[in-house]
PyMOL commands that place a pseudoatom at each C-alpha (Angstrom):
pseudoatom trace, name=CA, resn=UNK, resi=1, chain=A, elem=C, hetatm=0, pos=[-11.345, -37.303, -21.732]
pseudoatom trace, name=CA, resn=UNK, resi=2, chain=A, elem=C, hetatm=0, pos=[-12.488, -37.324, -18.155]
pseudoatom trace, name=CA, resn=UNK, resi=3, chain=A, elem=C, hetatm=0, pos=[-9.184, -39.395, -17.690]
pseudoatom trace, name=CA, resn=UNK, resi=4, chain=A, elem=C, hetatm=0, pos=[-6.901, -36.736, -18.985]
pseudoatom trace, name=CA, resn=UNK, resi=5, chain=A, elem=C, hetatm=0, pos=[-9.052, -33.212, -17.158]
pseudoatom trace, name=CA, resn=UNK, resi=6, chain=A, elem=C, hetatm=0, pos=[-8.195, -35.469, -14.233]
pseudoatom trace, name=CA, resn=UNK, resi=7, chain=A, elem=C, hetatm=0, pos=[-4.356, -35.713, -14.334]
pseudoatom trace, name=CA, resn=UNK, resi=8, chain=A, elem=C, hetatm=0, pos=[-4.295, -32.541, -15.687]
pseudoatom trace, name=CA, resn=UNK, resi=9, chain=A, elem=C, hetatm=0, pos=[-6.209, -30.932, -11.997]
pseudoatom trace, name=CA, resn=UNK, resi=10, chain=A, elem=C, hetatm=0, pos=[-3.480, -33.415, -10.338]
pseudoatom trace, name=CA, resn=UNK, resi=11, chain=A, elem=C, hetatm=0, pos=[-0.703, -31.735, -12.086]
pseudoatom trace, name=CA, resn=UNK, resi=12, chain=A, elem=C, hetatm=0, pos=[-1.872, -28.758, -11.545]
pseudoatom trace, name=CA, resn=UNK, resi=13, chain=A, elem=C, hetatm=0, pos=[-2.597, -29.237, -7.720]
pseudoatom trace, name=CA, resn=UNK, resi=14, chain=A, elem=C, hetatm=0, pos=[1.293, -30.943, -7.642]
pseudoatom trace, name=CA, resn=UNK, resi=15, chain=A, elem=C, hetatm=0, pos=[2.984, -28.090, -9.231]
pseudoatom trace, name=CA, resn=UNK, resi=16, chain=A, elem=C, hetatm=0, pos=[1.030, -25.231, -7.354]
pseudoatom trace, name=CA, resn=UNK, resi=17, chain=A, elem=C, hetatm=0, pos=[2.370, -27.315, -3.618]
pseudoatom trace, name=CA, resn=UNK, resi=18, chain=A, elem=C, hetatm=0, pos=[5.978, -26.770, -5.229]
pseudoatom trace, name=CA, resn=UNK, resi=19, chain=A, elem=C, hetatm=0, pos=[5.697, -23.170, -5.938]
pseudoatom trace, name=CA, resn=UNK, resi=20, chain=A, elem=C, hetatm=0, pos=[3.979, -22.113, -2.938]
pseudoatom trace, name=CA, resn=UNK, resi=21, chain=A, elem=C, hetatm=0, pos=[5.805, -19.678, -0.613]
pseudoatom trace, name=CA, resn=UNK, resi=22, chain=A, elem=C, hetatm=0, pos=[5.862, -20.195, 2.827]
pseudoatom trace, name=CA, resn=UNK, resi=23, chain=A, elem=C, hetatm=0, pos=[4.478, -16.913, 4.580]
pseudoatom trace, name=CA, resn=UNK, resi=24, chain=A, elem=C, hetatm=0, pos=[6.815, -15.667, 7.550]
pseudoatom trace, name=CA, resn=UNK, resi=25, chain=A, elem=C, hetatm=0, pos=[5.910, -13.115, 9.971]
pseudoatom trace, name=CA, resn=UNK, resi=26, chain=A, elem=C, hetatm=0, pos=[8.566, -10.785, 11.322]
pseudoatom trace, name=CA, resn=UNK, resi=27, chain=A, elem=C, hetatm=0, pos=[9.120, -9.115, 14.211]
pseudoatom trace, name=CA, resn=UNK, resi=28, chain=A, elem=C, hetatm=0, pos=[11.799, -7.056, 15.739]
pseudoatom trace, name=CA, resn=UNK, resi=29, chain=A, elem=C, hetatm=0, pos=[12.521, -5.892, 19.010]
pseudoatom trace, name=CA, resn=UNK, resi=30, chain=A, elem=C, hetatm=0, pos=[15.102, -4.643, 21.450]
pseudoatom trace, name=CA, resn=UNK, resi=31, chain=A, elem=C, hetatm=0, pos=[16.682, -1.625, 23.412]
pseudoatom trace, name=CA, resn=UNK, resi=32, chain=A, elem=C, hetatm=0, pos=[16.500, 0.916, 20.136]
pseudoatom trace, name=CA, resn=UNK, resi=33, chain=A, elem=C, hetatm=0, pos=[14.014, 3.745, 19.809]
pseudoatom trace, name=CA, resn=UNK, resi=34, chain=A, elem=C, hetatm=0, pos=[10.733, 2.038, 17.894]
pseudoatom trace, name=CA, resn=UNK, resi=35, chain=A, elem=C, hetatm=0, pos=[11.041, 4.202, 15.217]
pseudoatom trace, name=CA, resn=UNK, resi=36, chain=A, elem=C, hetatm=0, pos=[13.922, 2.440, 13.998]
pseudoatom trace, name=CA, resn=UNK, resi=37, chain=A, elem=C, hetatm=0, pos=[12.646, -0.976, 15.010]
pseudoatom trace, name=CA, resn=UNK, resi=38, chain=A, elem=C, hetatm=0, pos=[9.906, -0.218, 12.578]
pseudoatom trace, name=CA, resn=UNK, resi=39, chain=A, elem=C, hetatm=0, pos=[11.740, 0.878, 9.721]
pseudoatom trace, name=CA, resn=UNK, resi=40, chain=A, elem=C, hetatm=0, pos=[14.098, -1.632, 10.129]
pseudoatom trace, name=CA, resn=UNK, resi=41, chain=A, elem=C, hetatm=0, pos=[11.140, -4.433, 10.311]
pseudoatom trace, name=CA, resn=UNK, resi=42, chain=A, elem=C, hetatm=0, pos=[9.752, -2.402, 6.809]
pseudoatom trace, name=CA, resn=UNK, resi=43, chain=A, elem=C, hetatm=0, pos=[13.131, -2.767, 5.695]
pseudoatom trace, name=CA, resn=UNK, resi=44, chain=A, elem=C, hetatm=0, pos=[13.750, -6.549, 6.132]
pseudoatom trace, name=CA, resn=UNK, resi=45, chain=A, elem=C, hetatm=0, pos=[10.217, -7.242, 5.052]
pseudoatom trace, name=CA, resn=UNK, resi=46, chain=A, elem=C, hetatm=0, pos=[10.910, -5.374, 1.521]
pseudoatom trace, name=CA, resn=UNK, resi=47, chain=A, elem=C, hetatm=0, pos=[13.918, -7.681, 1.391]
pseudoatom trace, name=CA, resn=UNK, resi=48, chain=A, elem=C, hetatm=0, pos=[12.653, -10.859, 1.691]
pseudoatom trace, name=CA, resn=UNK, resi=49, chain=A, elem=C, hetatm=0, pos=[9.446, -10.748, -0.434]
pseudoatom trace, name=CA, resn=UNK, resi=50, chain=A, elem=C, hetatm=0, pos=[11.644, -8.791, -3.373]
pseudoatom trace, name=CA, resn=UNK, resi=51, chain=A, elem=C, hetatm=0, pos=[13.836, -12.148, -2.883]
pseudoatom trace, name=CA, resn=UNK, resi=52, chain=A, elem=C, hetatm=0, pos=[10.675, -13.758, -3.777]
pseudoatom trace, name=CA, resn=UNK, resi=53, chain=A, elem=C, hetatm=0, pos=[11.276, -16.934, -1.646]
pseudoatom trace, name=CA, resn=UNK, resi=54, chain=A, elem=C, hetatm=0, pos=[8.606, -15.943, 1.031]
pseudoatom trace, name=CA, resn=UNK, resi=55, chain=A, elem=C, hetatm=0, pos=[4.995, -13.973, 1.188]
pseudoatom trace, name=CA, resn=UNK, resi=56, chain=A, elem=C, hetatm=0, pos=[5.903, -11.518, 4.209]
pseudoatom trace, name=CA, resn=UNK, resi=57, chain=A, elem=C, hetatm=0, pos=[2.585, -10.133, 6.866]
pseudoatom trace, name=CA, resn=UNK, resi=58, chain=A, elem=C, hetatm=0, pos=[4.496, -7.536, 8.439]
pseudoatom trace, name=CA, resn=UNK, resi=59, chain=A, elem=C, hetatm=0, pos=[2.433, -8.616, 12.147]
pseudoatom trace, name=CA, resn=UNK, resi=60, chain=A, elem=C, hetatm=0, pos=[5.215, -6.210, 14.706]
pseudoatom trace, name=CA, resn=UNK, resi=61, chain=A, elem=C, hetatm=0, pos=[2.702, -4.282, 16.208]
pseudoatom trace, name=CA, resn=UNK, resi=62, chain=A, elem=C, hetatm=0, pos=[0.360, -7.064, 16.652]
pseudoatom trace, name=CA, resn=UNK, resi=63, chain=A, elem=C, hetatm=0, pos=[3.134, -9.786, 17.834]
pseudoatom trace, name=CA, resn=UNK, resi=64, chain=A, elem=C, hetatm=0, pos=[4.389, -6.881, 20.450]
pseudoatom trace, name=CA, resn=UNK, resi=65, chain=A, elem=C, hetatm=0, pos=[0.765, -6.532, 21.205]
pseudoatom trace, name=CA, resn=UNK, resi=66, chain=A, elem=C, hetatm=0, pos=[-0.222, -10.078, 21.814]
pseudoatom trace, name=CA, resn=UNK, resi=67, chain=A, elem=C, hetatm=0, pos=[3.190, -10.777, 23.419]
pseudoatom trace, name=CA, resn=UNK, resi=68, chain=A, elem=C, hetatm=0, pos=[2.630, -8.346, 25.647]
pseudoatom trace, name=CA, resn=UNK, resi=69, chain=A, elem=C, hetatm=0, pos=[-1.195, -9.497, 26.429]
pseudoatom trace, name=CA, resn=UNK, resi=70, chain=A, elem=C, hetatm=0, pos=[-0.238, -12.851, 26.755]
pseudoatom trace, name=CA, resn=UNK, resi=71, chain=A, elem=C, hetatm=0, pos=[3.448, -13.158, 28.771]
pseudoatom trace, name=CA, resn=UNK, resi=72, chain=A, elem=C, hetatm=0, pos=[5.705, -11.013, 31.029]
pseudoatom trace, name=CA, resn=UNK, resi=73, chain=A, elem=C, hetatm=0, pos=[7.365, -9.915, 27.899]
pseudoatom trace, name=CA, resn=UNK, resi=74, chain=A, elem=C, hetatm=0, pos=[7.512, -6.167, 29.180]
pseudoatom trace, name=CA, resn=UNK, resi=75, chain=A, elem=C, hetatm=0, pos=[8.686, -6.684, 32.274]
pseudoatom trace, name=CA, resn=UNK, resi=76, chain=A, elem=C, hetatm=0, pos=[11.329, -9.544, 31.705]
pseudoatom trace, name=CA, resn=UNK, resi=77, chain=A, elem=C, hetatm=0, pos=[12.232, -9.157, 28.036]
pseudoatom trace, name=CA, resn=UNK, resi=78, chain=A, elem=C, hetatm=0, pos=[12.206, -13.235, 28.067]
pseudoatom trace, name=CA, resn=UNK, resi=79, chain=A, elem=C, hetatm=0, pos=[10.193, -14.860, 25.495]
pseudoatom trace, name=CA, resn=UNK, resi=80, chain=A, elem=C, hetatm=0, pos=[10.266, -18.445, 24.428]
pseudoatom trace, name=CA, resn=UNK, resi=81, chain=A, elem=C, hetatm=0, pos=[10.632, -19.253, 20.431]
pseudoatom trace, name=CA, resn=UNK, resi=82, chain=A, elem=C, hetatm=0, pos=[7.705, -21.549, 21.482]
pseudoatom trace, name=CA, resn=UNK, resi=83, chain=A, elem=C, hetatm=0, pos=[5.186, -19.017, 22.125]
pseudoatom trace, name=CA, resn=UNK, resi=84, chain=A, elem=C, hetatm=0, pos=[7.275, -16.692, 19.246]
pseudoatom trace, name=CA, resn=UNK, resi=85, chain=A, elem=C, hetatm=0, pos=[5.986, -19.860, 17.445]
pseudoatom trace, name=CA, resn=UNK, resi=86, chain=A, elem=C, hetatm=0, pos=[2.390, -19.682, 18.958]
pseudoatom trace, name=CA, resn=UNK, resi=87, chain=A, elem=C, hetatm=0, pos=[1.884, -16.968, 18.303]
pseudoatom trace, name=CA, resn=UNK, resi=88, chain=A, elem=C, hetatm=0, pos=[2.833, -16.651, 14.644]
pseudoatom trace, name=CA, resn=UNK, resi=89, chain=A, elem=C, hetatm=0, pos=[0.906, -19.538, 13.952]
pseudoatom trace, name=CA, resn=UNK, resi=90, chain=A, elem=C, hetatm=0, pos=[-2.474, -17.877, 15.149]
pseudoatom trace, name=CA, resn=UNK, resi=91, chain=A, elem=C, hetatm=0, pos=[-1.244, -14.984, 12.802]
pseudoatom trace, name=CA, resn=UNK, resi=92, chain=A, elem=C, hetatm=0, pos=[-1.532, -17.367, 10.014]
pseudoatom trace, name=CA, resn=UNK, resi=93, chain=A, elem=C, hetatm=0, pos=[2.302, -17.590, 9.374]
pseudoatom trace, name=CA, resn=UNK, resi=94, chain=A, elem=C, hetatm=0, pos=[4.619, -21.038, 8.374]
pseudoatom trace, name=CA, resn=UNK, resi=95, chain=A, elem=C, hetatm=0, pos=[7.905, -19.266, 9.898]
pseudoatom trace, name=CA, resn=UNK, resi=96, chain=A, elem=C, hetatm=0, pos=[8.506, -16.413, 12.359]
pseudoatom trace, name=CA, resn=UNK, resi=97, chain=A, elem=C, hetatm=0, pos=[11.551, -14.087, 11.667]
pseudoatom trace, name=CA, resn=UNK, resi=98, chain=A, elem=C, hetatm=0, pos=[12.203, -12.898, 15.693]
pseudoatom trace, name=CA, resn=UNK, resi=99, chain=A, elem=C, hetatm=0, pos=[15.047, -10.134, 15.040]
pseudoatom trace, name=CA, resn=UNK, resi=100, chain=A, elem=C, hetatm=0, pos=[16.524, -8.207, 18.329]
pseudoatom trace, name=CA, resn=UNK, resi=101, chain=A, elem=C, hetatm=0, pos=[18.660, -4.940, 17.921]
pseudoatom trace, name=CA, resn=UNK, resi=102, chain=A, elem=C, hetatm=0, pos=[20.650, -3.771, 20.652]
pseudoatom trace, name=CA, resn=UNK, resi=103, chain=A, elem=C, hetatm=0, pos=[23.018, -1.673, 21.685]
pseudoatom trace, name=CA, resn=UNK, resi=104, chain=A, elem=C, hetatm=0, pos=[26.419, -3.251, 22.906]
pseudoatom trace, name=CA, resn=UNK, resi=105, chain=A, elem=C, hetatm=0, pos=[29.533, -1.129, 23.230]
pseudoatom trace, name=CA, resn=UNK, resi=106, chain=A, elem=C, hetatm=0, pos=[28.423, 2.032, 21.120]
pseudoatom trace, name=CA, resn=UNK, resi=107, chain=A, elem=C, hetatm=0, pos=[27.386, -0.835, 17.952]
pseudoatom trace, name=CA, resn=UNK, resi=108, chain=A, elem=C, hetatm=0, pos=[24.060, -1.734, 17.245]
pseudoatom trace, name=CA, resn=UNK, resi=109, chain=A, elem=C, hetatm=0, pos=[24.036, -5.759, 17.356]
pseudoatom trace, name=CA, resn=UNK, resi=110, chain=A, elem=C, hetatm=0, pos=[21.569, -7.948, 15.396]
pseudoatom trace, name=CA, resn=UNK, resi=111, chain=A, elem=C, hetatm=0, pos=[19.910, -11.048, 15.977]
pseudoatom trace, name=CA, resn=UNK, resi=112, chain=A, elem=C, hetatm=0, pos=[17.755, -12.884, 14.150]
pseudoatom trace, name=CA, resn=UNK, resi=113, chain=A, elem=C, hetatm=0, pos=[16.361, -16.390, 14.359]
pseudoatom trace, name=CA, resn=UNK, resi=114, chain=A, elem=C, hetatm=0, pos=[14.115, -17.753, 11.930]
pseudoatom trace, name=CA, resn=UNK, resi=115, chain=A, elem=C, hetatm=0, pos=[11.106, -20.354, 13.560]
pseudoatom trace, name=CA, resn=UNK, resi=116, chain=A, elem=C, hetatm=0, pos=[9.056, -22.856, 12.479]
pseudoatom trace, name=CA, resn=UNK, resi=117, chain=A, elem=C, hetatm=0, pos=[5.990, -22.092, 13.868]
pseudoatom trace, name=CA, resn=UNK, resi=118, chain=A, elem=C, hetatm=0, pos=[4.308, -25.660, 12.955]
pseudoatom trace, name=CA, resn=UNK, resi=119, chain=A, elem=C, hetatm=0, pos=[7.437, -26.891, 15.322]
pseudoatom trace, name=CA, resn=UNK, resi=120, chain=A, elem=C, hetatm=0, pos=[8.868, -24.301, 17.044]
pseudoatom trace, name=CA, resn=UNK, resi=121, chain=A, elem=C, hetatm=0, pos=[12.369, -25.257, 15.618]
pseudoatom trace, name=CA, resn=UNK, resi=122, chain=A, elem=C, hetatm=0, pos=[14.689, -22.379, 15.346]
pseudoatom trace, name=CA, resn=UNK, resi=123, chain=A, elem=C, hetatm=0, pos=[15.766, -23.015, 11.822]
pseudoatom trace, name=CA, resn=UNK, resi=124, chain=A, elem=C, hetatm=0, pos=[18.747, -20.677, 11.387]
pseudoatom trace, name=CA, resn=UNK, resi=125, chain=A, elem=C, hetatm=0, pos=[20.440, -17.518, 12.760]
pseudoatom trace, name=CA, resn=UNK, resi=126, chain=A, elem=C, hetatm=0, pos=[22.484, -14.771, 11.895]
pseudoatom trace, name=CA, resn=UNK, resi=127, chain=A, elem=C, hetatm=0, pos=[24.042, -11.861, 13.321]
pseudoatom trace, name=CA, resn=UNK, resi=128, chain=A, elem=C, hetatm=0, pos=[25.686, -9.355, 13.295]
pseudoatom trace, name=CA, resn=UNK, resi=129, chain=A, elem=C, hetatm=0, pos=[27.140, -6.113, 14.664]
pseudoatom trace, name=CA, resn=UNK, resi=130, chain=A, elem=C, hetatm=0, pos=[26.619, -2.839, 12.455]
pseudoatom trace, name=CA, resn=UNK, resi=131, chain=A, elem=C, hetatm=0, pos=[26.647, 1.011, 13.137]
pseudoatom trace, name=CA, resn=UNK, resi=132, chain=A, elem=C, hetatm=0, pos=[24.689, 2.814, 10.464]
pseudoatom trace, name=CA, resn=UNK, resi=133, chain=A, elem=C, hetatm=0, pos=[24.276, 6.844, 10.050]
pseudoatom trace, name=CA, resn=UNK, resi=134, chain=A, elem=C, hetatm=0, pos=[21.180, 7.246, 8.141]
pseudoatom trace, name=CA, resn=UNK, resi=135, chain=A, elem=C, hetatm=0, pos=[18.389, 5.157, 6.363]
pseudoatom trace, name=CA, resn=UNK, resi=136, chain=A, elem=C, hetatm=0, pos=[20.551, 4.213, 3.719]
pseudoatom trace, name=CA, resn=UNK, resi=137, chain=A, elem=C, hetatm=0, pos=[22.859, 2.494, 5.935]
pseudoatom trace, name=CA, resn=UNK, resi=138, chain=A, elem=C, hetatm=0, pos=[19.797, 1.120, 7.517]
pseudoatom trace, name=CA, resn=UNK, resi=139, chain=A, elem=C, hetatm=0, pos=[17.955, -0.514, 4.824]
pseudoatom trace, name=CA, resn=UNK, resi=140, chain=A, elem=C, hetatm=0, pos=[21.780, -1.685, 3.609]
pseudoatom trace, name=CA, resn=UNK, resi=141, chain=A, elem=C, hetatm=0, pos=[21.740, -3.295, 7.195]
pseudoatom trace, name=CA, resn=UNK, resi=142, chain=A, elem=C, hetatm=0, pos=[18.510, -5.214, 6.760]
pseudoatom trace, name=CA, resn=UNK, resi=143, chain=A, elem=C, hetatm=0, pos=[18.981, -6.134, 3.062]
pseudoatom trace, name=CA, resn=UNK, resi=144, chain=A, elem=C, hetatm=0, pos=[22.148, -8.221, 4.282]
pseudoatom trace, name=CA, resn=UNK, resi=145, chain=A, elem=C, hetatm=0, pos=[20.525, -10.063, 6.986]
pseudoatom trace, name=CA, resn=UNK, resi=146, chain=A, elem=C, hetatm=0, pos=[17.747, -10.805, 4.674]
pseudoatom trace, name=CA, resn=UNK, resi=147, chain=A, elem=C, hetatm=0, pos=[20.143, -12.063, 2.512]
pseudoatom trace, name=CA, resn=UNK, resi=148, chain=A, elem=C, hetatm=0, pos=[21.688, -14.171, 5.313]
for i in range(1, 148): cmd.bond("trace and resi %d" % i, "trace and resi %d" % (i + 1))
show_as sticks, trace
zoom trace
């Protein structure tokens, strides 16, 4: 009996590591008024975790924060995926979802690169170059990069 509760914790234990969601922490920045960068972040976030593949801590103002605390970021705009990485590790995150919007030619453009933070690998990107004219064309805009 003590045989079979065993194997039975074991399965248990195996099947919970398959089903477990990797957390990811986003974060957006660029040249756009911050009111946007955070719905856009609330946006994406919505996305992903209704996608069900990943738990989502929605950590902008505290990445900003600490990014800014910790590197140049304010004054040069330049910041490594390793301490992007660093960063969303001490957050308590697997992956870090680093998304830029900018403004290039009267479009908004839209990076995103999605890093390991146990490696600092960037794991995949996307982009692309959108104009939207309200919050539904915003949240559109964000569902299909989540998607991507």
């Amino acid at each position: 009996m003590k045989k079979l509760a065993l194997i039975f914790i074991v399965m248990m234990l195996a099947c919970a590591g398959l089903f477990a969601q990797e957390t990811i922490a986003v974060y957006v920045t660029g040249d756009d008024k911050p009111a946007v960068k955070k719905v856009f972040a609330s946006k994406f976030v919505a996305a992903i975790v209704n996608k069900g593949e990943y738990r989502a801590v929605e950590r902008t103002d505290s990445f900003l924060e600490q990014l800014s605390r910790e590197t140049s970021y304010q004054q040069s705009g330049a910041v490594s995926d390793s301490k992007i990485s660093q960063i969303g590790k001490q957050l308590g995150a697997d992956l870090v979802c680093a998304i830029d919007i900018s403004n290039v030619f009267g479009e908004k453009y839209i990076s995103a690169k999605l890093i390991s933070t146990e490696t600092a690998e960037v794991m995949k990107v996307s982009d692309m170059s959108e104009n939207w004219e309200d919050l539904s064309g915003l949240t559109e805009v964000a569902e299909n990069l989540a998607a991507d």
